[in-house]
N, CA, C and O atoms as a GROMACS GRO file, in nm:
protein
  500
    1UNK      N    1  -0.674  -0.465   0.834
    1UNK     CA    2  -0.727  -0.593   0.874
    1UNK      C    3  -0.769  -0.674   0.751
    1UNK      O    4  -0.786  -0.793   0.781
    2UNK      N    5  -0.787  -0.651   0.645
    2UNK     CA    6  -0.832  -0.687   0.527
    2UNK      C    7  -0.708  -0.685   0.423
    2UNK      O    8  -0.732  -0.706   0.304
    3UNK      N    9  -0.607  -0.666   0.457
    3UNK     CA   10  -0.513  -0.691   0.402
    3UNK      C   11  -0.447  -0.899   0.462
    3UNK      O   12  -0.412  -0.992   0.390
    4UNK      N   13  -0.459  -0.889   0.609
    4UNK     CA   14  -0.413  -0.967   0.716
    4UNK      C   15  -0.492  -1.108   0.646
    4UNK      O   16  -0.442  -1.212   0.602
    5UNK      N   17  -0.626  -1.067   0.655
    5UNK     CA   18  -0.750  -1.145   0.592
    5UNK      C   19  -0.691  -1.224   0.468
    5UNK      O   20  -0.663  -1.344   0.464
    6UNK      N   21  -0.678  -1.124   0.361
    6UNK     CA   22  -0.670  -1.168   0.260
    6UNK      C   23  -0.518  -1.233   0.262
    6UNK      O   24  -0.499  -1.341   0.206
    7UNK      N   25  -0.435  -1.179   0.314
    7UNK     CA   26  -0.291  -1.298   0.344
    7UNK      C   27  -0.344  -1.455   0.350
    7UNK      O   28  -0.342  -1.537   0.259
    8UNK      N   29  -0.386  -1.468   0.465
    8UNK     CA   30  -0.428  -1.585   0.487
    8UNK      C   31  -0.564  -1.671   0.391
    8UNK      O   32  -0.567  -1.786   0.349
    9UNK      N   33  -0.684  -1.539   0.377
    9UNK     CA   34  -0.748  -1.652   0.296
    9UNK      C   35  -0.670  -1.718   0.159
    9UNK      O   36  -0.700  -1.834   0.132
   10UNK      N   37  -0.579  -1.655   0.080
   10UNK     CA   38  -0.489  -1.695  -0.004
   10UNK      C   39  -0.388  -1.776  -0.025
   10UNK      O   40  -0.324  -1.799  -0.127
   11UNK      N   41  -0.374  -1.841   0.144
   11UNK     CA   42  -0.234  -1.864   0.187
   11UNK      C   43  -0.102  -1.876   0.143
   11UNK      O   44  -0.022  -1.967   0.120
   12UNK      N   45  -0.110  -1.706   0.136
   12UNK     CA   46   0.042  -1.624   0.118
   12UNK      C   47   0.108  -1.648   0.224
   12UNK      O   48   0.226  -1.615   0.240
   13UNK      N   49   0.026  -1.717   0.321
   13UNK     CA   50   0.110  -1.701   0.496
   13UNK      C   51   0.188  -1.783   0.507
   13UNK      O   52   0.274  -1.764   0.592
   14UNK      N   53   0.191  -1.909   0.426
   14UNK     CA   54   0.272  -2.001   0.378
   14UNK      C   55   0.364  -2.014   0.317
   14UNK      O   56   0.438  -2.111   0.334
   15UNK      N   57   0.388  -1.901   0.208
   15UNK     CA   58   0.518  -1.812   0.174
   15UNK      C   59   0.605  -1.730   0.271
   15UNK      O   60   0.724  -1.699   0.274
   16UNK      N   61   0.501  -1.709   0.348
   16UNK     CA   62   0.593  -1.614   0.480
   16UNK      C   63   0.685  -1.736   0.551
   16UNK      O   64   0.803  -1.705   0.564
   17UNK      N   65   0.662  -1.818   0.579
   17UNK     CA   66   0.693  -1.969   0.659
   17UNK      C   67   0.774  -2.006   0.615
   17UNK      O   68   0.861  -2.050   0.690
   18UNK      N   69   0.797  -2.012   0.454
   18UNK     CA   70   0.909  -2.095   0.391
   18UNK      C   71   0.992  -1.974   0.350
   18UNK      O   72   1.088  -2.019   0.287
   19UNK      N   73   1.003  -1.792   0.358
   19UNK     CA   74   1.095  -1.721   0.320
   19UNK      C   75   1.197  -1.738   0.481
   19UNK      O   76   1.318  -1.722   0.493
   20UNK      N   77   1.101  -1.773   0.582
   20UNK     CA   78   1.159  -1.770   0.700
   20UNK      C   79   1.239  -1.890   0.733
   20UNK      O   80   1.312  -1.879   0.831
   21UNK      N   81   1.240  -2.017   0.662
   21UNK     CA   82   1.328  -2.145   0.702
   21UNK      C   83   1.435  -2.084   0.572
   21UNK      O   84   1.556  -2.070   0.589
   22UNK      N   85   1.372  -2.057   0.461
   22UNK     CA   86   1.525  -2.042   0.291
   22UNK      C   87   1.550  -1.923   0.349
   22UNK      O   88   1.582  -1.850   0.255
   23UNK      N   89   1.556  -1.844   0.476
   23UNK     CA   90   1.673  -1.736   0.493
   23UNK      C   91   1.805  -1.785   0.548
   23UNK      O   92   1.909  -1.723   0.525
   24UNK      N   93   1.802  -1.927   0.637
   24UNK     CA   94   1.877  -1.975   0.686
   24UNK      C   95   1.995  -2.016   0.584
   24UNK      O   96   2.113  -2.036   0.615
   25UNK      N   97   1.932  -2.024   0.441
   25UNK     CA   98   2.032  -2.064   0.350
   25UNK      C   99   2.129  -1.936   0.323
   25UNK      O  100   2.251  -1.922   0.329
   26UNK      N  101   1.984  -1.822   0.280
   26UNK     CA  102   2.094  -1.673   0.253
   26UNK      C  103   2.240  -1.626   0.325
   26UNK      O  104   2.355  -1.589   0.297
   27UNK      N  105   2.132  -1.662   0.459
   27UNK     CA  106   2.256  -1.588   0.602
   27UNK      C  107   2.266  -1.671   0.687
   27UNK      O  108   2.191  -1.657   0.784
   28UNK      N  109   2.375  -1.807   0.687
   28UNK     CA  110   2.380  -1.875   0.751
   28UNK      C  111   2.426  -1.862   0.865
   28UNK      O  112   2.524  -1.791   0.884
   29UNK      N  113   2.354  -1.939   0.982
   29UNK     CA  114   2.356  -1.887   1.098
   29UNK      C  115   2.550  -1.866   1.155
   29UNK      O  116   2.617  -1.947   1.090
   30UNK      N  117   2.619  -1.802   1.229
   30UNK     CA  118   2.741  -1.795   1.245
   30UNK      C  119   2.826  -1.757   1.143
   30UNK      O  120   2.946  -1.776   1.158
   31UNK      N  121   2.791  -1.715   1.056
   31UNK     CA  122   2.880  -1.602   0.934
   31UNK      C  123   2.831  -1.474   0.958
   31UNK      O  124   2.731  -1.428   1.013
   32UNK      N  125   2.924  -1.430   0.903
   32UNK     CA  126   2.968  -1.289   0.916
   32UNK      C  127   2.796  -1.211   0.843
   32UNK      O  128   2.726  -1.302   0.799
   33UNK      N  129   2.758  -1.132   0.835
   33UNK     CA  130   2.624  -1.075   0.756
   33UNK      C  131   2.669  -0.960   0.665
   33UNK      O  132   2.726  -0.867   0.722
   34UNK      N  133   2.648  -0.951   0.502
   34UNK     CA  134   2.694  -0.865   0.437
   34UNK      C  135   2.594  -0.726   0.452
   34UNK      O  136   2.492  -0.699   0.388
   35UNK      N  137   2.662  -0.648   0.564
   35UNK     CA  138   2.636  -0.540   0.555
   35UNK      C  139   2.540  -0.461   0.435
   35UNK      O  140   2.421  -0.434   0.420
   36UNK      N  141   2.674  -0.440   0.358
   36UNK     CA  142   2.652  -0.324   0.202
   36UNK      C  143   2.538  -0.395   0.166
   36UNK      O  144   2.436  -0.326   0.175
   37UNK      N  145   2.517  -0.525   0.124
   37UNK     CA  146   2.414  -0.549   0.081
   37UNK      C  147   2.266  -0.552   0.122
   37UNK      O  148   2.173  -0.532   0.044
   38UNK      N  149   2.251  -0.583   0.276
   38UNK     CA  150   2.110  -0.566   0.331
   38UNK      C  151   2.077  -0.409   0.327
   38UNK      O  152   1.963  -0.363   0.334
   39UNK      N  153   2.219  -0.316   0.312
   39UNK     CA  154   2.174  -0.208   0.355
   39UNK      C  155   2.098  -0.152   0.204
   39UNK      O  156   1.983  -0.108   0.208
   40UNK      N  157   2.161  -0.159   0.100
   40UNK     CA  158   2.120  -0.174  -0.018
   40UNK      C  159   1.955  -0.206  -0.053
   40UNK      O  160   1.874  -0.135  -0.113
   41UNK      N  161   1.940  -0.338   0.008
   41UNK     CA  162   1.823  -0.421  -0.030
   41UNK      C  163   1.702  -0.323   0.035
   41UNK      O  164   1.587  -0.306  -0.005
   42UNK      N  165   1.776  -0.265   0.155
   42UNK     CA  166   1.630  -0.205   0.284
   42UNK      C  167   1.624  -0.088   0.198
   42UNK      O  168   1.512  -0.056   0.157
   43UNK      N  169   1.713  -0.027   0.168
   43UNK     CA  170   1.676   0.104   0.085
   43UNK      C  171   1.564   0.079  -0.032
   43UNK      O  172   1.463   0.145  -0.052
   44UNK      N  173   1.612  -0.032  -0.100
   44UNK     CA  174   1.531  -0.036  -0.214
   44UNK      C  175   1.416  -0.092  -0.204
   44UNK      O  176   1.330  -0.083  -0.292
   45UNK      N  177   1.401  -0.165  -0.084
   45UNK     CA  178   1.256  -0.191  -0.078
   45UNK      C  179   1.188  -0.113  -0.001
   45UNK      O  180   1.066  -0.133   0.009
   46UNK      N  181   1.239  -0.024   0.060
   46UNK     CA  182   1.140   0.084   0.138
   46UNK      C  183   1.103   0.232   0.018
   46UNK      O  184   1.017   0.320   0.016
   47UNK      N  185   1.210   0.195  -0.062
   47UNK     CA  186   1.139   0.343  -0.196
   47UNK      C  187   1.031   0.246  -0.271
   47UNK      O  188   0.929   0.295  -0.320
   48UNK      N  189   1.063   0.085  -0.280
   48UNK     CA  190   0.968   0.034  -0.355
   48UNK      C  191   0.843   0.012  -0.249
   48UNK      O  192   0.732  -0.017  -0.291
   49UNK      N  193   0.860   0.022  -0.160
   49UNK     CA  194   0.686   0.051  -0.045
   49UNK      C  195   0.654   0.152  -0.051
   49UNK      O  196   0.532   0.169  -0.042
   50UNK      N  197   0.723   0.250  -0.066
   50UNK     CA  198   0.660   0.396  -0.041
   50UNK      C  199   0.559   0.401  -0.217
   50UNK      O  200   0.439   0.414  -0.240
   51UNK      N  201   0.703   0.378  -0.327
   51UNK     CA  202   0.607   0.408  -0.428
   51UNK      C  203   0.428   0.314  -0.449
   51UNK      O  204   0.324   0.355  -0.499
   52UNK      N  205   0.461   0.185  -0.387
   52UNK     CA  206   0.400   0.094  -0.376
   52UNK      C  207   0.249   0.144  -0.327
   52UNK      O  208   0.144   0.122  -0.387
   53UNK      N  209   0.268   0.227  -0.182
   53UNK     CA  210   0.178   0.282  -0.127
   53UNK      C  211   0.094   0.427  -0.144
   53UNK      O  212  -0.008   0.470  -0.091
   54UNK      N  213   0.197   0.486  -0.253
   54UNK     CA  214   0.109   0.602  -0.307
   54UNK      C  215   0.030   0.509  -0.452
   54UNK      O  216  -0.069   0.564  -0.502
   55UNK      N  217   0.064   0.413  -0.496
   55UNK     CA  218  -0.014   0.356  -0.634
   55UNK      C  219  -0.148   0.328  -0.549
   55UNK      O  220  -0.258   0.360  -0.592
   56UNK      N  221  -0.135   0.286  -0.464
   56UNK     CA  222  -0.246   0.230  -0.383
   56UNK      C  223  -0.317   0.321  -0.341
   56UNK      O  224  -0.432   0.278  -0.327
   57UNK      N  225  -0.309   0.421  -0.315
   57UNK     CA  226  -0.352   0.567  -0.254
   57UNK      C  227  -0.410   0.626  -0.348
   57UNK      O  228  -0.520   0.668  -0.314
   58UNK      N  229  -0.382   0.647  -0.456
   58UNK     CA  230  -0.388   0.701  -0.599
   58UNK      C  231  -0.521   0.759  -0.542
   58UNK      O  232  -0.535   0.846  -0.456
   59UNK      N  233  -0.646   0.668  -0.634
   59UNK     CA  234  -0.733   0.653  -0.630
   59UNK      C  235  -0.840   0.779  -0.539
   59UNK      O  236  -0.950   0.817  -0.579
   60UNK      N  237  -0.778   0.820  -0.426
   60UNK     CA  238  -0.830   0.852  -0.305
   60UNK      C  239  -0.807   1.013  -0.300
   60UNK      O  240  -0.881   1.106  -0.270
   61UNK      N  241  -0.631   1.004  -0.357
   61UNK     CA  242  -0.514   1.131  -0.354
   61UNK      C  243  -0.608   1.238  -0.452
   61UNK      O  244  -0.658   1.345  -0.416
   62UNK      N  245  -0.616   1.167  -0.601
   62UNK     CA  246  -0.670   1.187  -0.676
   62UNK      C  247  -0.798   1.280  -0.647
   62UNK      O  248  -0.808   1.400  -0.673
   63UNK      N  249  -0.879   1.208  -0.596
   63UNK     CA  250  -1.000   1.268  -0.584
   63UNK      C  251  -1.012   1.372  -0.462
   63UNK      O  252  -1.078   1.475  -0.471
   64UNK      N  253  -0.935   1.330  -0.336
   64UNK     CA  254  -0.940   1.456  -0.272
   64UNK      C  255  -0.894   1.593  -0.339
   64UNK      O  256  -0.953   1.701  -0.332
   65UNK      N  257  -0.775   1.564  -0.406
   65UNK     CA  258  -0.686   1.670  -0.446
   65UNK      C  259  -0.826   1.769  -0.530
   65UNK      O  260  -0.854   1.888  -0.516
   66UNK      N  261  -0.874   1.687  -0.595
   66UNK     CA  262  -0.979   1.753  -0.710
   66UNK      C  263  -1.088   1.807  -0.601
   66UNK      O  264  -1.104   1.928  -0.593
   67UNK      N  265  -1.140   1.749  -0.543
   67UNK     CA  266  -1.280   1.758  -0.481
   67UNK      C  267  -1.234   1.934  -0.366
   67UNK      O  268  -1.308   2.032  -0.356
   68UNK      N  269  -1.115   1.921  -0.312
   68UNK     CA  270  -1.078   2.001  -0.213
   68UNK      C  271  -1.077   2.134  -0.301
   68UNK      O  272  -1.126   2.241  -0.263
   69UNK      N  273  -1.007   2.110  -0.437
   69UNK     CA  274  -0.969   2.237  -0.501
   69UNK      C  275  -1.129   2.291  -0.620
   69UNK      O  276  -1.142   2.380  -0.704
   70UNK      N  277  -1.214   2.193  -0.570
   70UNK     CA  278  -1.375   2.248  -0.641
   70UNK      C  279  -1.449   2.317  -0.535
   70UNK      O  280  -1.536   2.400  -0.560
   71UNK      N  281  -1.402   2.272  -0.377
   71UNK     CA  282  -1.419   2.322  -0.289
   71UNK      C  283  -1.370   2.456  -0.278
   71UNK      O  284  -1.454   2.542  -0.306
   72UNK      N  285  -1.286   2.487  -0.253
   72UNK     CA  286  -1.210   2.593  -0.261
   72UNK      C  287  -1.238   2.718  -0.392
   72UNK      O  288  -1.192   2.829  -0.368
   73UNK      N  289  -1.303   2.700  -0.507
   73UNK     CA  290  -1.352   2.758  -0.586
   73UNK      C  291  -1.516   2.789  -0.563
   73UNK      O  292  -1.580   2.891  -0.588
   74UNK      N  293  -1.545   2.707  -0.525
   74UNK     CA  294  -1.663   2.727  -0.456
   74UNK      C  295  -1.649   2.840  -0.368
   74UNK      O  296  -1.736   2.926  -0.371
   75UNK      N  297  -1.557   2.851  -0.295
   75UNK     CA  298  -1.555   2.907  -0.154
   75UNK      C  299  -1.564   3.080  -0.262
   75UNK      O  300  -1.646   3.172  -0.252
   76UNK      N  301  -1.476   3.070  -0.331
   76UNK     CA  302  -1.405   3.181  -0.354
   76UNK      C  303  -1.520   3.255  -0.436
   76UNK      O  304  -1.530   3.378  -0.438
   77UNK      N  305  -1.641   3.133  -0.530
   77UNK     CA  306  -1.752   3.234  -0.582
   77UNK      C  307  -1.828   3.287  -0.530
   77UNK      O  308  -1.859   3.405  -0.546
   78UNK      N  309  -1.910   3.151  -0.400
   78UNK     CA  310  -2.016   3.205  -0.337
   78UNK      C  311  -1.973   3.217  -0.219
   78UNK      O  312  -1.989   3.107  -0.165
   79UNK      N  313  -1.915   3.306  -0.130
   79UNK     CA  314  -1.847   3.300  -0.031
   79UNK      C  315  -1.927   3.272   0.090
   79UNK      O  316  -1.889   3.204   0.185
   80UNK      N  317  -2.072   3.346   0.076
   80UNK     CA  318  -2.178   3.302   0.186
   80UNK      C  319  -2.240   3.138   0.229
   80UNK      O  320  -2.313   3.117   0.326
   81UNK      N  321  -2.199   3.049   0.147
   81UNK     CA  322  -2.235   2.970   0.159
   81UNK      C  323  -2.131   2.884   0.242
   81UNK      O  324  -2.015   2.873   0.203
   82UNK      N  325  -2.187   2.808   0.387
   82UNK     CA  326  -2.039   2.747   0.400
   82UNK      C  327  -2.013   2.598   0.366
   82UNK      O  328  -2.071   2.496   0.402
   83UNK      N  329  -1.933   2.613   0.306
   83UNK     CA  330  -1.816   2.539   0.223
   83UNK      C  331  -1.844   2.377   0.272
   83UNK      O  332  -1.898   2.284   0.214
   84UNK      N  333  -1.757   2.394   0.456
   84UNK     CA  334  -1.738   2.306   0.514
   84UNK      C  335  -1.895   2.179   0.553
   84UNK      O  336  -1.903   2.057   0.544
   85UNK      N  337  -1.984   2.275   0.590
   85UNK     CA  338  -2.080   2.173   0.614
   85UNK      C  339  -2.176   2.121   0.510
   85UNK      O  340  -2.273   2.045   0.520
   86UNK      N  341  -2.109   2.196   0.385
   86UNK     CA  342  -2.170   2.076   0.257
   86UNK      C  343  -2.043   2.020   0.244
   86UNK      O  344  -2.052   1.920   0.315
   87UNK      N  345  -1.956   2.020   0.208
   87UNK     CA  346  -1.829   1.946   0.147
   87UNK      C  347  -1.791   1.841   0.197
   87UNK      O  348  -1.748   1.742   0.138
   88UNK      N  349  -1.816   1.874   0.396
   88UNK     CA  350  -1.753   1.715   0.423
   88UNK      C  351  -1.845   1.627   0.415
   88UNK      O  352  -1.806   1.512   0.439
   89UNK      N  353  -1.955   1.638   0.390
   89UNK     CA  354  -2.045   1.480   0.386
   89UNK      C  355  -2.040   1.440   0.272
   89UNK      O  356  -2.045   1.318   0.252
   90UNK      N  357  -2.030   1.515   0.181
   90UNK     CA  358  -1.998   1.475   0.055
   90UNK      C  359  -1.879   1.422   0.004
   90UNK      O  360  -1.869   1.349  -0.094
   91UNK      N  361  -1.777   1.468   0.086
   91UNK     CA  362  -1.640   1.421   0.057
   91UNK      C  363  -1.634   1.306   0.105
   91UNK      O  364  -1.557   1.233   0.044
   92UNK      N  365  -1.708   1.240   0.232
   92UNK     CA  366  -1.712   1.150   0.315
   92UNK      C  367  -1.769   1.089   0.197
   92UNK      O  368  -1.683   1.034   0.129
   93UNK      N  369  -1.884   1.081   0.153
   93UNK     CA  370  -1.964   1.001   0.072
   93UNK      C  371  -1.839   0.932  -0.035
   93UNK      O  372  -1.797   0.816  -0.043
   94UNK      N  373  -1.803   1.055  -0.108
   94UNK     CA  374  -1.683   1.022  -0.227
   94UNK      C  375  -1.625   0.935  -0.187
   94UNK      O  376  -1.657   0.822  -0.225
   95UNK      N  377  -1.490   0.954  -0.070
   95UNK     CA  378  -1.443   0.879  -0.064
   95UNK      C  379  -1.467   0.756  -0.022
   95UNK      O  380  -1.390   0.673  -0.069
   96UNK      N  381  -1.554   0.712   0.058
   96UNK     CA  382  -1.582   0.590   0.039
   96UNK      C  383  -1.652   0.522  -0.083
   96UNK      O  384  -1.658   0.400  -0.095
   97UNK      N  385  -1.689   0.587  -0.149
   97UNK     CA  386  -1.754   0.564  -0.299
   97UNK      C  387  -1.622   0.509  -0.371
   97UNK      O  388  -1.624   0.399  -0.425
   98UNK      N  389  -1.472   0.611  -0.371
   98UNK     CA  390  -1.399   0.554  -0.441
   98UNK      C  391  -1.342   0.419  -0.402
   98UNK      O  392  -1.325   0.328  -0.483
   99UNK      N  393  -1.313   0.411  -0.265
   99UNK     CA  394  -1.244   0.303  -0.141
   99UNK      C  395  -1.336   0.181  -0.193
   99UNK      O  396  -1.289   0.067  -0.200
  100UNK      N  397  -1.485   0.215  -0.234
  100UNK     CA  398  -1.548   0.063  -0.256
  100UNK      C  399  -1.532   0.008  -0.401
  100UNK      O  400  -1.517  -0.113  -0.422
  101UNK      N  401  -1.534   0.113  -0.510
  101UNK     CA  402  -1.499   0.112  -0.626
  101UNK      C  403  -1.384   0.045  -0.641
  101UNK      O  404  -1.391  -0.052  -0.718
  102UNK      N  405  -1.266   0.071  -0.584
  102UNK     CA  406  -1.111   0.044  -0.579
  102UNK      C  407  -1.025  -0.041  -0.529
  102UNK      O  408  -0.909  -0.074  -0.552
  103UNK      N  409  -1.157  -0.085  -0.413
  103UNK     CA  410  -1.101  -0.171  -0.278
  103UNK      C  411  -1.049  -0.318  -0.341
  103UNK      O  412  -0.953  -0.379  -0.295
  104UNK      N  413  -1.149  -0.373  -0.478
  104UNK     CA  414  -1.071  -0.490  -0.517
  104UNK      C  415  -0.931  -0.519  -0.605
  104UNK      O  416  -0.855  -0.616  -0.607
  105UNK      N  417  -0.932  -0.384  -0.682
  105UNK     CA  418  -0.750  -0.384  -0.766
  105UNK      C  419  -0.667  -0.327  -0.668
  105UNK      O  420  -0.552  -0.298  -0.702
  106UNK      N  421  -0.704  -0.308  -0.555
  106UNK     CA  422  -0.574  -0.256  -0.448
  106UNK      C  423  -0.547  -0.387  -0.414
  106UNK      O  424  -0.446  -0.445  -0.454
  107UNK      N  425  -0.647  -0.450  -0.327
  107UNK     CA  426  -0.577  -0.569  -0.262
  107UNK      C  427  -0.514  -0.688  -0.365
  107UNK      O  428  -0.397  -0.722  -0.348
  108UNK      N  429  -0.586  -0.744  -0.459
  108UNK     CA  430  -0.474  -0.781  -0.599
  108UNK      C  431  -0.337  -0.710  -0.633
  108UNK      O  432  -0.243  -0.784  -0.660
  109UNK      N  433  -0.314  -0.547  -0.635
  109UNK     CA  434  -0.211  -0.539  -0.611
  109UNK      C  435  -0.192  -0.570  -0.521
  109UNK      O  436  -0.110  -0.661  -0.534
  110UNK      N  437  -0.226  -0.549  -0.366
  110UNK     CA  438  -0.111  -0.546  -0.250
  110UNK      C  439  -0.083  -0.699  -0.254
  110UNK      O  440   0.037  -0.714  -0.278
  111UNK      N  441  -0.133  -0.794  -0.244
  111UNK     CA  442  -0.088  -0.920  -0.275
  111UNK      C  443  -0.002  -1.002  -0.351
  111UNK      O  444   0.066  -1.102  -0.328
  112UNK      N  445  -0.037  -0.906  -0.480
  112UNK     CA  446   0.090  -0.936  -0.568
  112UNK      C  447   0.244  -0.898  -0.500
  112UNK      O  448   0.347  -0.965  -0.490
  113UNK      N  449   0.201  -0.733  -0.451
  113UNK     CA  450   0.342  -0.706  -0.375
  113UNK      C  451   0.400  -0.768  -0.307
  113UNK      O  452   0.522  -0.758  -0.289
  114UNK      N  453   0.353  -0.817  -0.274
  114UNK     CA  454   0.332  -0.908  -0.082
  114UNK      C  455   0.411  -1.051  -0.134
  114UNK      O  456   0.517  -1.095  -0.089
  115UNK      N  457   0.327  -1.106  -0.240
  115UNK     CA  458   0.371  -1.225  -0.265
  115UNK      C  459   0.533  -1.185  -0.376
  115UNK      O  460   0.640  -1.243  -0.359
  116UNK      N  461   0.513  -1.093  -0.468
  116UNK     CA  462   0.693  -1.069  -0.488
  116UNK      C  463   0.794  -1.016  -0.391
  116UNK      O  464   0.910  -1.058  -0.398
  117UNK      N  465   0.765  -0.942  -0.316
  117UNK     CA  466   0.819  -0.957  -0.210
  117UNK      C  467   0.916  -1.053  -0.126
  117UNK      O  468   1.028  -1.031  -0.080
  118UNK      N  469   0.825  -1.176  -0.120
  118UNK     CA  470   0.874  -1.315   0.001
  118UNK      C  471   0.947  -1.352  -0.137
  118UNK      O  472   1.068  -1.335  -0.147
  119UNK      N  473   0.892  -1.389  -0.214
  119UNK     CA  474   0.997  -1.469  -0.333
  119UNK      C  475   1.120  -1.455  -0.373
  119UNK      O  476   1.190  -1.536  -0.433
  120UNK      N  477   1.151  -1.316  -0.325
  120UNK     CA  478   1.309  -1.340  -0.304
  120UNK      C  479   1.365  -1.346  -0.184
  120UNK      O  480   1.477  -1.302  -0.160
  121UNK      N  481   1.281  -1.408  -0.092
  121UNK     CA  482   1.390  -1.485  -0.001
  121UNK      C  483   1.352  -1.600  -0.049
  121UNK      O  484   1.312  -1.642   0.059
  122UNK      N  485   1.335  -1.668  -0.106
  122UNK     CA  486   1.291  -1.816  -0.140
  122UNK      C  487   1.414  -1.869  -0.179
  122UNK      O  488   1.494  -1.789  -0.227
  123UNK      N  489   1.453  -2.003  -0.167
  123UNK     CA  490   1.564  -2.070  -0.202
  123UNK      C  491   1.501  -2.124  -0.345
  123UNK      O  492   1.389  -2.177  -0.348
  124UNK      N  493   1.598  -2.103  -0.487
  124UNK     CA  494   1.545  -2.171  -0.601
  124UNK      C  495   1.546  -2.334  -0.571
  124UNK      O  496   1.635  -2.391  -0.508
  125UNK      N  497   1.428  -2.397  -0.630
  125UNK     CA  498   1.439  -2.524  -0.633
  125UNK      C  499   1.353  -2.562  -0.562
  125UNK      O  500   1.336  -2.682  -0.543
   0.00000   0.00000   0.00000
């Protein structure tokens, strides 16, 4: 929802509007549609979302990965102690600790994405 937000307070939504009239130029209505190439384009922009969406994740990946495997050493020294009902409030804490820390160079990236993205459907000129 804060992605949606920030579309509009920016009005990127207005880029969405005009990739949607300059497609009419790409693929004009009643021609044939080049296959090879959309199929091409969807590939490459769905490996460039995926990578897109672990950069964005990072942050989070990162710290669970660490926090789970201090957990888990934990487990393995003091075994009487349980693990679970200290770890998740704390993990809870973390991660939103990192999510607030992080929350403003994600959405600058995702926006940037967002906005290179539409720009190539844009007609030059």
């Amino acid at each position: 929802m804060l992605a949606i937000a920030m579309i509009f307070l920016t009005d990127t939504h207005h880029l969405m509007f005009q990739a949607v009239v300059d497609s009419y130029s790409l693929f004009p209505p009643g021609q044939s549609i080049p296959f090879g190439d959309i199929s091409e384009v969807l590939v490459r922009k769905s490996t460039e979302s995926m990578v897109m969406g672990f950069k964005l994740a990072s942050p989070a990946i990162v710290f669970a990965i660490t926090f789970n495997t201090a957990l888990a050493l934990l487990n393995r020294l003091v075994p009487h102690v349980q693990v679970f009902f200290v770890g998740v409030p704390v993990q809870i804490l973390g991660g939103l600790g990192i999510l607030s820390f992080a929350l403003p160079a994600i959405m600058i990236w995702f926006l940037r994405y967002y906005s290179d993205g539409l720009q190539a459907f844009l007609a030059p000129g």
